[in-house]
DSSP file (Angstrom, degrees, kcal/mol; ACC not computed):
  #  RESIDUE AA STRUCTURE BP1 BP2  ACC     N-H-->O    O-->H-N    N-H-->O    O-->H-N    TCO  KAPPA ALPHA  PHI   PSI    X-CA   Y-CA   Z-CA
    1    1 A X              0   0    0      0, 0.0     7,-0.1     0, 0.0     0, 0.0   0.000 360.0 360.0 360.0 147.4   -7.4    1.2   31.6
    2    2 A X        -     0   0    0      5,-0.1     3,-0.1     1,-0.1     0, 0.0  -0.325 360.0-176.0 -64.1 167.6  -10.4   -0.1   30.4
    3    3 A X        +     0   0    0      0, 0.0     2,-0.3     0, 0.0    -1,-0.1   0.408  57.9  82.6-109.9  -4.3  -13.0   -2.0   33.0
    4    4 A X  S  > S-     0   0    0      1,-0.1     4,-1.8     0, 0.0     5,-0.1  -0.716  77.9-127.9-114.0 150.6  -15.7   -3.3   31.1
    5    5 A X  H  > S+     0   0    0     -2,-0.3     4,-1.7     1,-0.2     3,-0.3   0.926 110.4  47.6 -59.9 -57.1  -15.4   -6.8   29.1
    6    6 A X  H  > S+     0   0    0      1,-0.2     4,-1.9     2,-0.2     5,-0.4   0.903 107.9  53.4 -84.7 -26.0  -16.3   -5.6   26.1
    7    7 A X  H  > S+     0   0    0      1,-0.2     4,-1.7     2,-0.2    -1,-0.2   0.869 108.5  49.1 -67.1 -17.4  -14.0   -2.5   26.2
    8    8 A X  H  X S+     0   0    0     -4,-1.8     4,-0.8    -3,-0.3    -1,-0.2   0.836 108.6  54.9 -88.2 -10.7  -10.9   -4.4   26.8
    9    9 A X  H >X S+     0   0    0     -4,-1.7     3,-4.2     2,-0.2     4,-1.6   0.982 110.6  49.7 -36.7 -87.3  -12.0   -6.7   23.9
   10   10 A X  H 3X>S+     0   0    0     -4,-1.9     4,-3.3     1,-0.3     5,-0.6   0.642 106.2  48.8  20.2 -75.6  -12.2   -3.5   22.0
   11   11 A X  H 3<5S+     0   0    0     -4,-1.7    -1,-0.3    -5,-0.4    -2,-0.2   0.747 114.9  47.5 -80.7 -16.2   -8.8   -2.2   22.9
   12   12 A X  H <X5S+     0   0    0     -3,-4.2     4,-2.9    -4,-0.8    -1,-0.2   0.877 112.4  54.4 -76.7 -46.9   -7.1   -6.0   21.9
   13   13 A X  H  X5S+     0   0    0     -4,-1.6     4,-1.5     1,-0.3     3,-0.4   0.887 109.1  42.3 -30.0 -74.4   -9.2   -5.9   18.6
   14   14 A X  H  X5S+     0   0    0     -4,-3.3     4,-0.6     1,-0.3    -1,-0.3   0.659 113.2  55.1 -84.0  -3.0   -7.9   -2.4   17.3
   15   15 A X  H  ><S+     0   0    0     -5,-0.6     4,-3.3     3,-0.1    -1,-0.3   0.978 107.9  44.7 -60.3 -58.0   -4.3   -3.4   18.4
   16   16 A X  H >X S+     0   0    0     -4,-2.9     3,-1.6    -3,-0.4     4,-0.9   0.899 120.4  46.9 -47.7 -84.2   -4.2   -6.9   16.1
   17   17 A X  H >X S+     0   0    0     -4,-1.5     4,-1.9     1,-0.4     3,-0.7   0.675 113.7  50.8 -63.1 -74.4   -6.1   -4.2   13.0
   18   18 A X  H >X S+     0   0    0     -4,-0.6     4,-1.3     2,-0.3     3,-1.1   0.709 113.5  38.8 -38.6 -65.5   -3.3   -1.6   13.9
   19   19 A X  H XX S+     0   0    0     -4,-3.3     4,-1.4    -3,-1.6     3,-1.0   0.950 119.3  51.1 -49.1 -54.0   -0.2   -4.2   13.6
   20   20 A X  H <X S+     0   0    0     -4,-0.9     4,-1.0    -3,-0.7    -1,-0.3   0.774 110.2  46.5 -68.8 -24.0   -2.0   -5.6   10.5
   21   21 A X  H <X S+     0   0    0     -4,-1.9     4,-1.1    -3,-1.1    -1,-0.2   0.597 110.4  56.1 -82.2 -11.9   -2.5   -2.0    8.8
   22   22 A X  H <X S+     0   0    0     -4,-1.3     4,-0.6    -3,-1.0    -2,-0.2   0.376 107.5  48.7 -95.6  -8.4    1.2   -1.1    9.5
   23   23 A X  H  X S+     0   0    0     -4,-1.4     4,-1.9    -5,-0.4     3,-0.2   0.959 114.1  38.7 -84.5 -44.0    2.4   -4.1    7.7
   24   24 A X  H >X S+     0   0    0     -4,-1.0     4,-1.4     1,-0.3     3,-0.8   0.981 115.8  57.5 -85.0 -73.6    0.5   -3.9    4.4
   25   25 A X  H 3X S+     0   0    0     -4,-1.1     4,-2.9     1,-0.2    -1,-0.3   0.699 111.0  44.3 -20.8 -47.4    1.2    0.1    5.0
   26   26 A X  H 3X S+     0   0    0     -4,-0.6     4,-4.8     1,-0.2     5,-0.3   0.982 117.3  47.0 -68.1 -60.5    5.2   -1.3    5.0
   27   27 A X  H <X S+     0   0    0     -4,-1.9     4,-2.6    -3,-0.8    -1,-0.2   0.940 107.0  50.3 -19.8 -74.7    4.4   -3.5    2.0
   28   28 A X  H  X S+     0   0    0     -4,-1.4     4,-1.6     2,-0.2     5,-0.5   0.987 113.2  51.1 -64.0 -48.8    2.7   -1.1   -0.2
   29   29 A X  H >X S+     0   0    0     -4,-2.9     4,-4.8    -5,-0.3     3,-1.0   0.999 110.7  46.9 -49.9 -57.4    5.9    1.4    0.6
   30   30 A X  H 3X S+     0   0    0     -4,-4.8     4,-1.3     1,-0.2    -1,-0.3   0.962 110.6  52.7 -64.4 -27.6    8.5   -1.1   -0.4
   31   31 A X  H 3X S+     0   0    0     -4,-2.6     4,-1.1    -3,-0.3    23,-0.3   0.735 107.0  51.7 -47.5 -35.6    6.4   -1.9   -3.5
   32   32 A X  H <X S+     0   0    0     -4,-1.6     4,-1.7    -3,-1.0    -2,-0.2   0.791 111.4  50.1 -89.8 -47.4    6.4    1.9   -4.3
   33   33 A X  H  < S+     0   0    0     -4,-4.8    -2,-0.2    -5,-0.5    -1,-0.1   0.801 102.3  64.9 -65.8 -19.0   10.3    1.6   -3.9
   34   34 A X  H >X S+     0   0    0     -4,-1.3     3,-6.0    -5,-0.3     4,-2.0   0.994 105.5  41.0 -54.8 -87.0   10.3   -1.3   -6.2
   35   35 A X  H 3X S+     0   0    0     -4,-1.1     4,-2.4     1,-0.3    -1,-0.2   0.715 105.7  55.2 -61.7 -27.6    9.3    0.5   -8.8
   36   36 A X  H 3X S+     0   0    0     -4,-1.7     4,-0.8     2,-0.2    -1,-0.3   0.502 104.3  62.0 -85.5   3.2   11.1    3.7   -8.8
   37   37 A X  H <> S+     0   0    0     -3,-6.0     4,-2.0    -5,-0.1    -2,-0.3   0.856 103.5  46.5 -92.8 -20.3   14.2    1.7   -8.6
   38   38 A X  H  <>S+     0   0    0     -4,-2.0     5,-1.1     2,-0.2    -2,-0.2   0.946 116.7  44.4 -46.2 -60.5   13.4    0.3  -11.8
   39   39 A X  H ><5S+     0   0    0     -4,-2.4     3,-2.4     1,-0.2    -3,-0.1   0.949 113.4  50.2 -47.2 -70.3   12.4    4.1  -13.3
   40   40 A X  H 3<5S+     0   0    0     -4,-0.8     2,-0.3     1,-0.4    -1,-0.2   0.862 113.0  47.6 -55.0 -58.7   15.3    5.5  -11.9
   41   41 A X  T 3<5S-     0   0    0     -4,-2.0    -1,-0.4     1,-0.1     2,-0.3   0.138 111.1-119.3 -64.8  30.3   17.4    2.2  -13.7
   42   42 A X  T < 5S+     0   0    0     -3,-2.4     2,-1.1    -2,-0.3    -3,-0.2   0.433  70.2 133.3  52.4   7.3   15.7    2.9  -16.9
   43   43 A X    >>< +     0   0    0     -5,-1.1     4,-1.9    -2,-0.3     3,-1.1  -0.564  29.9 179.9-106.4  95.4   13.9   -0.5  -17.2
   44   44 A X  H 3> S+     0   0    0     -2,-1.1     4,-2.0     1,-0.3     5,-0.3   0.698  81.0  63.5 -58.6 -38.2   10.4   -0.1  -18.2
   45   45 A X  H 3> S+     0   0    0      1,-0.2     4,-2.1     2,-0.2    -1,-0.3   0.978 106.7  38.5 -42.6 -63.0   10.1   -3.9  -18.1
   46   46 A X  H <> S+     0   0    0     -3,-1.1     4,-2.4     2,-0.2    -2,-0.2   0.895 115.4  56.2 -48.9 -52.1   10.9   -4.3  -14.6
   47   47 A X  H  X S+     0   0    0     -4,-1.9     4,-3.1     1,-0.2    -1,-0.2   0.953 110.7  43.7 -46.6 -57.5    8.7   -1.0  -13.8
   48   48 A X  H  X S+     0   0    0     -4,-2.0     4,-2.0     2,-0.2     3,-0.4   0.913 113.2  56.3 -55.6 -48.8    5.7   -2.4  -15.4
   49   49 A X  H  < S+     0   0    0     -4,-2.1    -1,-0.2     1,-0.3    -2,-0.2   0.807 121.5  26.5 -51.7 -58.2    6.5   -5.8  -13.5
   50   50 A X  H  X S+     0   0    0     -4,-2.4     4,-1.1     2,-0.2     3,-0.3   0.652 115.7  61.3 -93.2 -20.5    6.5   -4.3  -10.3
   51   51 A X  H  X S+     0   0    0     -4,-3.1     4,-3.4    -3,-0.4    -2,-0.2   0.909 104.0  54.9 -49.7 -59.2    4.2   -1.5  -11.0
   52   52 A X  H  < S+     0   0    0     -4,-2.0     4,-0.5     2,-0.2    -1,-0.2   0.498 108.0  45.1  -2.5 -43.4    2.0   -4.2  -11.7
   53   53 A X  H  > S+     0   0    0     -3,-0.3     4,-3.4    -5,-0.2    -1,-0.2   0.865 112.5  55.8 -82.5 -52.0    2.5   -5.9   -8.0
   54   54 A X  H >X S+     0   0    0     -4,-1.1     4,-3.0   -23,-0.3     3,-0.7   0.986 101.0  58.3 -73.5 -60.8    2.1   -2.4   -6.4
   55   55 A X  H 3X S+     0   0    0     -4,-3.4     4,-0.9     1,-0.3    -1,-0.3   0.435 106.2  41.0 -52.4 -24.7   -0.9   -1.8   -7.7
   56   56 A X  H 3> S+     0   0    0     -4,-0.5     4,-2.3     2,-0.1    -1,-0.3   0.762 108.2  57.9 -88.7 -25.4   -2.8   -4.5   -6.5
   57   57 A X  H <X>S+     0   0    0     -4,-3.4     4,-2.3    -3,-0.7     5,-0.5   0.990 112.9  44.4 -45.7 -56.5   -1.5   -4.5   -3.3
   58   58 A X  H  <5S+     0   0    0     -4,-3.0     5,-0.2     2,-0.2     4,-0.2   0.897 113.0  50.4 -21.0 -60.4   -2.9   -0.6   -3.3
   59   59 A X  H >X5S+     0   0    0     -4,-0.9     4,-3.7     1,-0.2     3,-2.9   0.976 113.6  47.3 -49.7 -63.9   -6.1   -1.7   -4.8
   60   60 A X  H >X5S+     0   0    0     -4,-2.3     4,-2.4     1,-0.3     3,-0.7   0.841 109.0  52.0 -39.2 -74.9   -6.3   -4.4   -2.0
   61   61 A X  H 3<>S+     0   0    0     -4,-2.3     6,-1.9     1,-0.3     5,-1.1   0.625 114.5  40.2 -63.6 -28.5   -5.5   -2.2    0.8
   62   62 A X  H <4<S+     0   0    0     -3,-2.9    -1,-0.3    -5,-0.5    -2,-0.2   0.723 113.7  54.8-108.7 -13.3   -8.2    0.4   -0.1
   63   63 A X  H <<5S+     0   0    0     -4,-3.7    -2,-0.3    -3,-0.7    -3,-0.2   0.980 113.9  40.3 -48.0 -65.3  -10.7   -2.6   -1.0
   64   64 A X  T  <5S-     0   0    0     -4,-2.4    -3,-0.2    -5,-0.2    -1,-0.1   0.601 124.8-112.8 -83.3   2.2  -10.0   -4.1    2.9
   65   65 A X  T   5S+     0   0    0     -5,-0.4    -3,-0.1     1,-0.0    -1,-0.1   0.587  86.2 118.1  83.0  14.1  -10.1    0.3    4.3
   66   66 A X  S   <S+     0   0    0     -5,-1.1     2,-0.2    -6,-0.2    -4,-0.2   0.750  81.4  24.7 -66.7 -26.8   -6.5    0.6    5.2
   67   67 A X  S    S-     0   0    0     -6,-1.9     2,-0.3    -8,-0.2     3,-0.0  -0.553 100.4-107.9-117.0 179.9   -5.8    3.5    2.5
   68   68 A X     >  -     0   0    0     -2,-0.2     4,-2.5     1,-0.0     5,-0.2  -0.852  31.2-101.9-107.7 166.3   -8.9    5.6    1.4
   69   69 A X  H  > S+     0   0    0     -2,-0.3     4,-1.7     2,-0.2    -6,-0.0   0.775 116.7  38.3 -76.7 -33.8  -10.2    5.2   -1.4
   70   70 A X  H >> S+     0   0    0      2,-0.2     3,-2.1     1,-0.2     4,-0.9   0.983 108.5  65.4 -56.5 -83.0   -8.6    8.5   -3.4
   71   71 A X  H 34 S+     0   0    0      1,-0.3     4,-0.3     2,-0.2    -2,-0.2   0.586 105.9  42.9 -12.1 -60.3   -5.3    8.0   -1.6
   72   72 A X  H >X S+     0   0    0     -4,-2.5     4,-2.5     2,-0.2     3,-1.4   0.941 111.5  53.2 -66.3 -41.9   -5.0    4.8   -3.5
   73   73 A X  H <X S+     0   0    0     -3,-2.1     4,-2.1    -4,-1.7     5,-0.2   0.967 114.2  43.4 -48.9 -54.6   -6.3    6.2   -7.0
   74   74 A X  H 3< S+     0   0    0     -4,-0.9    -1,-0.3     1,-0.2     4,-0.2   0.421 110.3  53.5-110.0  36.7   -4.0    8.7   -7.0
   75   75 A X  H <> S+     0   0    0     -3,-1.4     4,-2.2    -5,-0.3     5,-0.3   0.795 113.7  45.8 -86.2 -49.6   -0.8    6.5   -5.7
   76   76 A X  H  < S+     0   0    0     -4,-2.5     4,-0.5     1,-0.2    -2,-0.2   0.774 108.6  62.2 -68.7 -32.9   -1.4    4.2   -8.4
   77   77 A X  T  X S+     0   0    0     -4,-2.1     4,-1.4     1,-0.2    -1,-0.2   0.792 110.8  36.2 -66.4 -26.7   -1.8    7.4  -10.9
   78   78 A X  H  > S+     0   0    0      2,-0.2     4,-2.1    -4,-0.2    -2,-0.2   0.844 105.6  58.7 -94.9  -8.1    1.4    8.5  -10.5
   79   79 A X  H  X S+     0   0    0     -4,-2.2     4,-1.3     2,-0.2    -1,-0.2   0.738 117.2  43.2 -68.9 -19.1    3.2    5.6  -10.2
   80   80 A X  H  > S+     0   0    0     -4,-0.5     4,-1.3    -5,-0.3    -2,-0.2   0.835 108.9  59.0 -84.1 -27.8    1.5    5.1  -14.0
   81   81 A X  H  X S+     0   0    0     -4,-1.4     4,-1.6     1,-0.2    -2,-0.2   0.895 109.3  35.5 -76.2 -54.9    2.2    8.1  -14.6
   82   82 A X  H  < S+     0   0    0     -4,-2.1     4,-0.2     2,-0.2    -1,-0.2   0.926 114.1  57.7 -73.5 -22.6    6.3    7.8  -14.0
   83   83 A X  H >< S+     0   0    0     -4,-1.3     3,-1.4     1,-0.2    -1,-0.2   0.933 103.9  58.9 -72.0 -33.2    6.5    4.2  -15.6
   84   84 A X  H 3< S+     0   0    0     -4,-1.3    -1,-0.2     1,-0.3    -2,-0.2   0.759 101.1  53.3 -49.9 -44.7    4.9    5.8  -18.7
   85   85 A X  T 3< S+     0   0    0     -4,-1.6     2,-0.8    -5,-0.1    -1,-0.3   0.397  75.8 115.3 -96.9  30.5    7.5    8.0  -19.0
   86   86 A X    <         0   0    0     -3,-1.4   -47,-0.0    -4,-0.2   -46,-0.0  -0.722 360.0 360.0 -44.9 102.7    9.9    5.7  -19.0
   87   87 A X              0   0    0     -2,-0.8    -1,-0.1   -43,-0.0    -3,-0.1   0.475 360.0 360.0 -68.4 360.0   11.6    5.8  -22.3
């Protein structure tokens, strides 16, 4: 255990960031699920809808450092990638 002030600051800090980077993590996954239940149900409306949704959450999330910055480019390319072939 820490002994110094500012390391047990520290060690509260990166707890709060940790809880708050496993939620939007949880978010951005159900977002991703969103939208492949739409591909999978064949309605490119809905996909775009929600594709839409996911994609700024992504953006957001590697904007605030939670994803890196490739990791998000190419989540968001293949989720365009499947909605597109959506017939």
């Amino acid at each position: 255990m820490a002994n110094i002030k500012s390391a047990k600051k520290r060690i509260l800090v990166e707890r709060r960031n940790a809880e708050r980077n496993k939620d939007v993590k949880s978010a951005i996954k159900t977002a991703v699920k969103k939208v492949y239940a739409a591909i999978d149900a064949k309605d490119k409306a809905a996909a775009e809808a929600s594709l839409k949704e996911a994609e700024a959450m992504i953006a957001s999330a590697a904007q605030k450092g939670i994803l890196h910055d490739k990791t998000a480019s190419r989540k968001i390319s293949r989720l365009t990638i499947a909605v597109n072939k959506v017939a």
